[in-house]
C-alpha positions, 0 to 999 in steps of 0.5 A, spaced: 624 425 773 629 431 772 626 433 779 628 425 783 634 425 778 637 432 782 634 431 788 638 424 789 644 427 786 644 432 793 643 425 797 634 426 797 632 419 797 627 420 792 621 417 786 620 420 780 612 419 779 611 418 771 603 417 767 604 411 763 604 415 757 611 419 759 614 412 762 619 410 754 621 419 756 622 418 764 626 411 762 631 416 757 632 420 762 634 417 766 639 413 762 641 419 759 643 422 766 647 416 767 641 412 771 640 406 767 634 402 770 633 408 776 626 406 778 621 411 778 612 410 780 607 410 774 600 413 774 594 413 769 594 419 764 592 425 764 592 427 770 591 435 768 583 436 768 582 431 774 579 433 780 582 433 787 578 426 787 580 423 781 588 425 783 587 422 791 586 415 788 593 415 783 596 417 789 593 412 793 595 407 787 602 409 786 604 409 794 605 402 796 610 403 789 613 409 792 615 407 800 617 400 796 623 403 791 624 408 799 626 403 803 629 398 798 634 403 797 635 404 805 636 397 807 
């Protein structure tokens, strides 16, 4: 989050992806950085002993979220 938060900041259209397990965290964080409701992709959990595989398929699921939140705020 900290990363989407900072690159927006620089003018980087950006979405932070969070697991479901982080997203109560990701929410504070970006209230605390003045970004109440900043929207960001959520992911099951864990994601740290999936394979390649396994990673592909969140991604997959997480994209359409992802280009959606982009090209809302482009419009």
């Amino acid at each position: 989050m900290h990363d989407a938060i900072e690159a927006e900041r620089l003018g980087i259209p950006a979405v932070g992806i969070m697991t479901d397990r982080f997203t109560t965290s990701a929410r504070l964080v970006a209230e605390l950085n003045g970004l109440k409701g900043y929207p960001f992709a959520v992911i099951p959990h864990p994601i740290a002993n999936n394979d390649d595989e396994a990673l592909r398929a969140k991604a997959a699921t997480a994209v359409g979220d992802i280009v959606a939140m982009l090209t809302r705020r482009a419009a």
